[in-house]
C-alpha positions in Angstrom: 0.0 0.0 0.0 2.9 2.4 0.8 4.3 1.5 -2.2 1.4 1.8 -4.2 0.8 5.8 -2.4 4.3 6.6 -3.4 3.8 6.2 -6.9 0.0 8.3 -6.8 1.5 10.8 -5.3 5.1 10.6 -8.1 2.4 10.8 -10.7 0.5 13.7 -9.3 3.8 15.6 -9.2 4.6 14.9 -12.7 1.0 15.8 -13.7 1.5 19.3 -11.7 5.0 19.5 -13.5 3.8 19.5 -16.6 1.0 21.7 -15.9 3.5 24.5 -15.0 5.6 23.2 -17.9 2.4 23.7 -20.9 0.4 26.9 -19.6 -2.7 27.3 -21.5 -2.5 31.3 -21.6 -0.2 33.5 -23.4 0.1 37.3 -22.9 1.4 39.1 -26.2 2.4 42.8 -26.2 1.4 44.8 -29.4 3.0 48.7 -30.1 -0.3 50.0 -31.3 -4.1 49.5 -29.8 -6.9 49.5 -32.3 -9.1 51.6 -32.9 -12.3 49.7 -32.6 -12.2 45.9 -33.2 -14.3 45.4 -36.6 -12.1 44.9 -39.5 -14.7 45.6 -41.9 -15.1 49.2 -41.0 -11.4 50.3 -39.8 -8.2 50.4 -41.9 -5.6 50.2 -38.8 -3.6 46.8 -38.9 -3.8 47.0 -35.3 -7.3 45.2 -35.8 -6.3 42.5 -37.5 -3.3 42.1 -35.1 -5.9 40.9 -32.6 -9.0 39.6 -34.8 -7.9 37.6 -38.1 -8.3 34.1 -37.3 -8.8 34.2 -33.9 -11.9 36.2 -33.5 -13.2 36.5 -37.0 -13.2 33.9 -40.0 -13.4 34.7 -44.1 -14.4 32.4 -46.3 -10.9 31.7 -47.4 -7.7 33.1 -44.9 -4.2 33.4 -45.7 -1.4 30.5 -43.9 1.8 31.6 -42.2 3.5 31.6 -45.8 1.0 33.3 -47.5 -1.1 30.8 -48.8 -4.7 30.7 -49.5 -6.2 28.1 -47.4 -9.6 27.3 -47.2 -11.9 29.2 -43.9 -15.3 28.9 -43.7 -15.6 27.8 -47.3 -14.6 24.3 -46.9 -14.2 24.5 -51.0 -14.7 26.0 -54.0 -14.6 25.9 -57.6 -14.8 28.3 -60.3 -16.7 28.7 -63.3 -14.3 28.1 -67.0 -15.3 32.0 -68.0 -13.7 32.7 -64.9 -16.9 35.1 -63.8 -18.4 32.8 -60.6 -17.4 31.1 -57.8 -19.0 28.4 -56.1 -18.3 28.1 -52.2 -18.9 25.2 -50.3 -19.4 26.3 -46.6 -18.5 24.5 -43.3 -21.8 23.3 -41.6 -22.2 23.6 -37.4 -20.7 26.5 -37.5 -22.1 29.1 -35.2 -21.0 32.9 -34.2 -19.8 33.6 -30.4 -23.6 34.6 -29.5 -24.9 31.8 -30.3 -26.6 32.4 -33.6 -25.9 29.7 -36.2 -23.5 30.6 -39.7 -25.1 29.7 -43.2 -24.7 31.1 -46.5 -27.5 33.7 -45.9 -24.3 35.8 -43.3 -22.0 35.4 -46.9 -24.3 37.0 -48.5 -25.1 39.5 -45.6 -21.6 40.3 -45.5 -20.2 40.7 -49.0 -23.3 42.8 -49.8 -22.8 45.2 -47.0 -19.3 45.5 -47.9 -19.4 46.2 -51.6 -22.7 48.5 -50.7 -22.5 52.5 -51.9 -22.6 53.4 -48.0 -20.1 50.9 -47.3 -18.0 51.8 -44.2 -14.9 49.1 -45.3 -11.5 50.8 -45.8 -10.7 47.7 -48.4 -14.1 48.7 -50.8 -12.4 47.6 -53.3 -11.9 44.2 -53.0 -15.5 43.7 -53.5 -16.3 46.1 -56.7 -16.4 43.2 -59.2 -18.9 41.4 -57.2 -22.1 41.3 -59.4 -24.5 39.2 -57.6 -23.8 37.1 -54.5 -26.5 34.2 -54.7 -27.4 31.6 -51.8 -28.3 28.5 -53.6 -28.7 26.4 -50.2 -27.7 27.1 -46.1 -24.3 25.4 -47.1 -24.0 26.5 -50.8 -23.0 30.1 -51.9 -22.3 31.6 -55.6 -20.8 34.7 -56.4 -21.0 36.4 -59.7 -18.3 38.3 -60.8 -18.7 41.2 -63.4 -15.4 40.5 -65.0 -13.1 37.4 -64.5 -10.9 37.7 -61.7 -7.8 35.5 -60.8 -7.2 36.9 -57.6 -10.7 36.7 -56.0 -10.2 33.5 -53.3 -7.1 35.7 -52.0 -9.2 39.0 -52.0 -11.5 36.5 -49.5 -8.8 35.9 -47.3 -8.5 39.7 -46.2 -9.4 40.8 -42.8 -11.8 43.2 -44.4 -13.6 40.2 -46.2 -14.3 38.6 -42.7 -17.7 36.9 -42.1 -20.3 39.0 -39.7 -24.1 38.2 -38.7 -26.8 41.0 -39.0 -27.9 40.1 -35.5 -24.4 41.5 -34.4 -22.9 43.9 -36.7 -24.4 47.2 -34.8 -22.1 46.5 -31.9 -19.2 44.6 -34.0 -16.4 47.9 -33.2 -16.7 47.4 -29.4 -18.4 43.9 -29.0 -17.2 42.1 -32.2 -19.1 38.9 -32.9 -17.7 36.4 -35.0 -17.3 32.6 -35.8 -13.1 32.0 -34.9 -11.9 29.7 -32.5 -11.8 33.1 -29.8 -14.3 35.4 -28.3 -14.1 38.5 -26.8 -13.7 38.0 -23.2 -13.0 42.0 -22.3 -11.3 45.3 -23.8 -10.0 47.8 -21.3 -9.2 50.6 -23.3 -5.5 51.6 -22.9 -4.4 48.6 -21.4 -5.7 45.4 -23.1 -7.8 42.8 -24.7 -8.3 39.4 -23.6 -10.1 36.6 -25.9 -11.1 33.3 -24.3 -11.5 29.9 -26.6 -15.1 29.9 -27.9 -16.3 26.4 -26.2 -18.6 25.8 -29.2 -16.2 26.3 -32.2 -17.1 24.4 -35.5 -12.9 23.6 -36.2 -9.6 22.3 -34.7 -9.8 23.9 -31.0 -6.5 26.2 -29.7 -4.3 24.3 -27.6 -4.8 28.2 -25.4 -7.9 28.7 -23.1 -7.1 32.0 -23.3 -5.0 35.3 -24.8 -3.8 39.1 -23.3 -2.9 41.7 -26.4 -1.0 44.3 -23.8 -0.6 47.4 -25.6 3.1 48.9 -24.8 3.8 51.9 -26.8 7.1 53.0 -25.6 10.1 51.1 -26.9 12.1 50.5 -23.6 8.8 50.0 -21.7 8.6 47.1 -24.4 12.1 45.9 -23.6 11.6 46.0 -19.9 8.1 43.7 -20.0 9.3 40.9 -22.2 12.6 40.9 -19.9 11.0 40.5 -17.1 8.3 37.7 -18.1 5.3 40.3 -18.3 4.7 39.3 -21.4 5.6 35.8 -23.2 6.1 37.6 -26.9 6.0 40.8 -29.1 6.0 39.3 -32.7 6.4 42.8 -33.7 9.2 44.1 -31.6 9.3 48.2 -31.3 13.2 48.2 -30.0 15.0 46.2 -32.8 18.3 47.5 -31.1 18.1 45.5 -27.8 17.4 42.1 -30.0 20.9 41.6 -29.4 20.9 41.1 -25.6 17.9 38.9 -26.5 19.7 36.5 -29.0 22.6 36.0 -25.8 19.6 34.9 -23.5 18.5 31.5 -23.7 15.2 32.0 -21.9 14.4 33.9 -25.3 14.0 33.4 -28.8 14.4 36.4 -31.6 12.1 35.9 -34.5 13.4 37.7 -38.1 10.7 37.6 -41.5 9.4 39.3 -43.9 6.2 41.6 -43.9 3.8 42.9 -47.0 4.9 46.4 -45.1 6.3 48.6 -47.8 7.5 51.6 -45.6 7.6 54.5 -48.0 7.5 58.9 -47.6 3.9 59.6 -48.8 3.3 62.5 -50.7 0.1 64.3 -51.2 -0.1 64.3 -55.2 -3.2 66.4 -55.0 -1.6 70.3 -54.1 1.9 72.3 -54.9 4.1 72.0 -55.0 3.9 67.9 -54.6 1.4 67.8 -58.0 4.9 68.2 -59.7 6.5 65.1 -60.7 10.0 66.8 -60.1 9.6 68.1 -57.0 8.7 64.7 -56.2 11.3 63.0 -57.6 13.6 65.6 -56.3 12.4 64.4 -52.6 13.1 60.6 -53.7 17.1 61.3 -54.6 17.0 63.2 -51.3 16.7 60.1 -49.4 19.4 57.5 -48.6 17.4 54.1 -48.0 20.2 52.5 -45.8 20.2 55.5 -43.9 17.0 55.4 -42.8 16.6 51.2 -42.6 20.1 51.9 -40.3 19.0 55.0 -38.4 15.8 54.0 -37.6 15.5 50.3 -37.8 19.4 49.1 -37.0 19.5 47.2 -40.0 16.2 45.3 -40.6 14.8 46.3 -43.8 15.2 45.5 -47.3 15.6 48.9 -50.3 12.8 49.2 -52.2 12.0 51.3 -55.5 8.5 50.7 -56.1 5.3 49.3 -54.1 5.7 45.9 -53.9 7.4 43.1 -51.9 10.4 41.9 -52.5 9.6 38.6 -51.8 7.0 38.8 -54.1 8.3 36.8 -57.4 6.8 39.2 -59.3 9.1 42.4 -57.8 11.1 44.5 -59.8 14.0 45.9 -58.3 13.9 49.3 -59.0 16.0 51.4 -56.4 18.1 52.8 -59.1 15.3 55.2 -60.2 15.6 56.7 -56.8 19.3 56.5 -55.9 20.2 58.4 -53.5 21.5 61.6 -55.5 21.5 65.2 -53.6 23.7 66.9 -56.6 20.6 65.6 -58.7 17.6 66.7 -56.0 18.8 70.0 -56.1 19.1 70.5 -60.1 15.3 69.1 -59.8 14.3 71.6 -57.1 15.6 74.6 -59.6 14.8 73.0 -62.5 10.9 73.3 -60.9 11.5 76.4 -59.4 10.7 75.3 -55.9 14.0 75.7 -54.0 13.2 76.9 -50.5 10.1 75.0 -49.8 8.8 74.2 -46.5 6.7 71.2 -46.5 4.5 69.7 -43.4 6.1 65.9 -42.1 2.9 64.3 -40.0 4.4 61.0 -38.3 2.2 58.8 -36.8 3.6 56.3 -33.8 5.6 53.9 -35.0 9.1 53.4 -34.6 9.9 53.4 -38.6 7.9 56.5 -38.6 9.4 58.7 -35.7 12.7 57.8 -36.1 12.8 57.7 -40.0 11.4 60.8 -39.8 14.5 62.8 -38.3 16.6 61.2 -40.9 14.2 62.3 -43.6 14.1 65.7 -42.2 17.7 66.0 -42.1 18.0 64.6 -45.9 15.4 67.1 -46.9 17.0 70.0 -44.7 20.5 69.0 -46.6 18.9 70.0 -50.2 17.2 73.2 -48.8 13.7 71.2 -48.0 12.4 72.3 -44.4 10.0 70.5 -42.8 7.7 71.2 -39.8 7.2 67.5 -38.1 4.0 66.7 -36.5 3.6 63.9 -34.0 0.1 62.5 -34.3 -1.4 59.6 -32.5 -2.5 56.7 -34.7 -6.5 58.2 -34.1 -5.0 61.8 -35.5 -3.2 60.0 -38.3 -6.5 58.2 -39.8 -8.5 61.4 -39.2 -6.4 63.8 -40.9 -3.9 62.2 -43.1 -5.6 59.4 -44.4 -9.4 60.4 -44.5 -8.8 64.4 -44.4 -6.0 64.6 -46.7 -4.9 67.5 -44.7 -0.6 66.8 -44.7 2.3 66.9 -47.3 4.4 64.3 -46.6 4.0 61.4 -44.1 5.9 57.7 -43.0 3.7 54.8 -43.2 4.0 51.4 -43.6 1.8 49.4 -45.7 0.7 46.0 -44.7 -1.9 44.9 -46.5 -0.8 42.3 -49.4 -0.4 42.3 -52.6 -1.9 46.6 -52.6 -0.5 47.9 -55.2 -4.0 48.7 -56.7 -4.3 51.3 -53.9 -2.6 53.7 -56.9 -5.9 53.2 -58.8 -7.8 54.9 -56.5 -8.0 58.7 -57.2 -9.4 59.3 -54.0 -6.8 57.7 -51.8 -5.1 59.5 -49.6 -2.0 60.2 -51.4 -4.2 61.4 -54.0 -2.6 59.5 -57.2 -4.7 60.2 -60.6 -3.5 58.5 -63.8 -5.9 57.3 -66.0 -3.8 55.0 -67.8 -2.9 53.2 -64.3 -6.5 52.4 -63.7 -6.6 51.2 -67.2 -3.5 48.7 -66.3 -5.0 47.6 -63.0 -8.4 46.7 -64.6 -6.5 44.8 -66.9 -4.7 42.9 -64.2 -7.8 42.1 -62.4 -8.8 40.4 -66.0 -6.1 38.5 -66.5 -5.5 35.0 -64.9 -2.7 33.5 -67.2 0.3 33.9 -64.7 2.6 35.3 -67.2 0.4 37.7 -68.5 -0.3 39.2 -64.6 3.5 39.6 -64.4 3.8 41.8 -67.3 1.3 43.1 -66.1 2.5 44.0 -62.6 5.8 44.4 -63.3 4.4 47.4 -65.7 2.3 48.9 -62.8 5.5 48.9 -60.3 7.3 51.0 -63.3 5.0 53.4 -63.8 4.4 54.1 -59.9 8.1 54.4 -59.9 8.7 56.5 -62.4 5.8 58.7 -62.1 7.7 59.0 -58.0 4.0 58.8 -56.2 5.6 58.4 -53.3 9.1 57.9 -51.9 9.5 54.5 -51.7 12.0 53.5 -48.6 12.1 49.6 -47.4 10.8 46.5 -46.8 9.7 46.2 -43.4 11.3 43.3 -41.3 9.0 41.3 -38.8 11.2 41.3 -35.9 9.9 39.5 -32.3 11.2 37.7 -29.8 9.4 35.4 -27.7 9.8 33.0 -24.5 11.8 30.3 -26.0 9.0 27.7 -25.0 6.3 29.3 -27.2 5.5 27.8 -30.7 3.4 28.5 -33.4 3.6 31.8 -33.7 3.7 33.2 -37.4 7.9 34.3 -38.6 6.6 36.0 -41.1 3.6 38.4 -41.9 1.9 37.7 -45.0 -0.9 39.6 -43.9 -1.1 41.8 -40.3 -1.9 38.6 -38.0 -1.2 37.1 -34.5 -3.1 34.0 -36.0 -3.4 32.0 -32.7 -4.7 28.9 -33.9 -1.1 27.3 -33.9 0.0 28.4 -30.9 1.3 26.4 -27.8 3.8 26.0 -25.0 6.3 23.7 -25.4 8.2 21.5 -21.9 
């Protein structure tokens, strides 16, 4: 009997061992707190960060390498003119409230997202749906207006999620959706907790439950990882302390790639920016390694143009742009515009403060001044990107694949060229692979050598996590902290 109580209680301390050893909570920290937390009205990446494919589900999502993998449409197929898909939708599936998923909430949701009053920041992705028809609760058939290649991976956006009409009022505060999470609380400021949904239709999370902590300040970051606060920041704000990170076994440092093209907008719409000189004048003003050194120390790849480097279709087209002073200041006379003063709005982000000194100090070196505005992410959206009210401004862009933002006359940087809408409708056309290179490869020219924008780097996806946690994503292929895989290791 002794004998027999020994080995209980041995395997009761093993089973409390490896209880401490596989936790089933994780606390991440994130740099920037979202706005609201319904990524079908808000263009902040912040909401992703916390929703995409923990909260809310598409019908298709992207993987961890950027692969379109199959969501809440278990399948599809295509028609041979290209013009409709058929979606074959999971069944049992229900939203966090309660309220069961069918094909009538596809339909719900891609018609309030391509509608005229349409509050999505991503409208486009939708404008060459025709008709979206429920043909049974499991069956769903959209009709395109034009074929369109690219339409499973458009699905796979965060903007392209699946809501119910019982729930969107309240989505931006109480979001409501069908992922393997649900909202357990949101303390403004601080943090947002999800809790595994006990009734999800998939694979369940090895975690029971998950803290986004929002840590703004860089060394405040450095100090809660450090001391265990927090058990990862996938996207680290102090790249310069990853060093004392890589010497410490109790942590790992995790080094990708992002769809984040980090570039010096430029408000096409007003002088003296609506002239392509002064423009490209402010591109040769700009030393790329400065900035990716200055304010990244080291992590970033040179770009020329908007597209990802690790994108097989990219053109590398940093020559353009060289960094050329002698040259920015022949431009600036040429255009009669030395002596300008232009307005630098920088939101939060580390790329963007920093970078923006250098810029300044580029600019300030041809005879450029600037007057630097530091706005909060809240002020940024409001005024630069809806109000159009700025000259230049640092921002990185994460969405994939976006270079068809330049089609859009009204977006923020204000880019009108006929012929470029032209190109991108013929892109959306197109399916034969080669022909969509040309194709793209022609748009990344024209961008570049029309100098929309000045077009710095590549961001890197730099974290660093406790060296026990797995599953989270190395790279960003879309702005994720996709969950799903995530689990504590002995």
């Amino acid at each position: 009997m002794p004998h027999r109580l020994t080995a209980a209680l041995a395997a009761l301390a093993l089973s409390a061992t490896a209880a401490i050893a596989a936790p089933d909570a994780v606390t991440l920290g994130m740099v920037l707190e979202p706005p609201n937390l319904d990524p079908t009205a808000g263009a902040a990446a912040a909401i992703d960060e916390v929703v995409y494919a923990n909260l809310f589900e598409g019908l298709t999502r992207f993987g961890p390498d950027g692969a379109v993998l199959p969501a809440l449409a278990r399948s599809w197929e295509v028609s041979e003119d290209g013009t409709s898909y058929t979606f074959h939708l999971v069944t049992g599936a229900t939203f966090h409230d309660g309220t069961g998923f069918d094909a009538e909430d596809v339909k719900f949701s891609l018609d309030r997202a391509r509608a005229e009053d349409s509050a999505n920041a991503q409208k486009a992705l939708f404008a060459g749906i025709a008709a979206v028809e429920v043909i049974d609760p499991a069956t769903v058939k959209v009709v395109l207006s034009a074929p369109d290649g690219a339409f499973p991976a458009k699905m796979a956006w965060g903007d392209a999620v699946i809501v119910a009409p019982e729930s969107v009022a309240t989505e931006a505060t109480h979001p409501v959706g069908t992922g393997p999470f649900a909202l357990a609380d949101w303390v403004q400021g601080d943090h947002v907790t999800l809790t595994a949904y006990p009734g999800y239709w998939g694979a369940k999370p090895a975690l029971a439950k998950a803290t986004f902590r929002f840590i703004a300040d860089p060394t405040a970051a450095f100090a809660a990882v450090m001391s265990g606060d927090v058990d990862a920041f996938p996207n680290f704000p102090a790249p310069e302390t990853l060093v004392q990170f890589q010497a410490d076994p109790r942590f790992k440092v995790m080094v990708g790639t992002t769809e984040g093209e980090t570039i010096l907008a430029m408000n096409n719409r007003t002088p003296p920016l609506n002239n392509v000189q002064v423009r490209e004048a402010i591109a040769h003003a700009l030393n790329r390694q400065d900035i990716i050194d200055g304010a990244m120390f080291g992590y970033g790849t040179p770009i020329g143009t908007h597209f990802a480097p690790h994108n097989p279709d990219y053109e590398d087209l940093t020559a353009l742009s060289a960094y050329d002073p002698g040259k920015s200041k022949a431009l600036l006379a040429a255009a009669g515009a030395e002596g300008l003063t232009l307005r630098l709005a920088l939101p939060p982000p580390t790329y963007a403060r920093r970078g923006g000194e250098i810029v300044a100090a580029e600019l300030a070196a041809v005879g450029i001044k600037t007057e630097i505005t530091n706005l909060e992410w809240a002020q940024w959206l409001e005024q630069v990107f809806k109000g159009h009210d700025f000259d230049l401004t640092i921002v990185s862009h994460t969405e994939p694949a976006d270079i068809n933002i330049y089609a859009r006359p009204d977006y923020y940087f204000g880019y009108n060229n006929p012929d470029f809408v032209s190109l991108m409708s013929e892109l959306d056309r197109a399916t034969d692979p080669a022909t969509r290179r040309t194709l793209t490869q022609r748009a990344e020219e024209t961008i570049a050598r029309d100098y929309v924008n000045a077009y710095l780097f590549q961001l890197a996806k730099t974290g660093v996590a406790n060296a026990k946690l797995e599953g989270l994503w190395l790279n960003a292929p879309t702005p994720a902290n996709d969950l799903t895989q995530v689990h504590w290791t002995e």
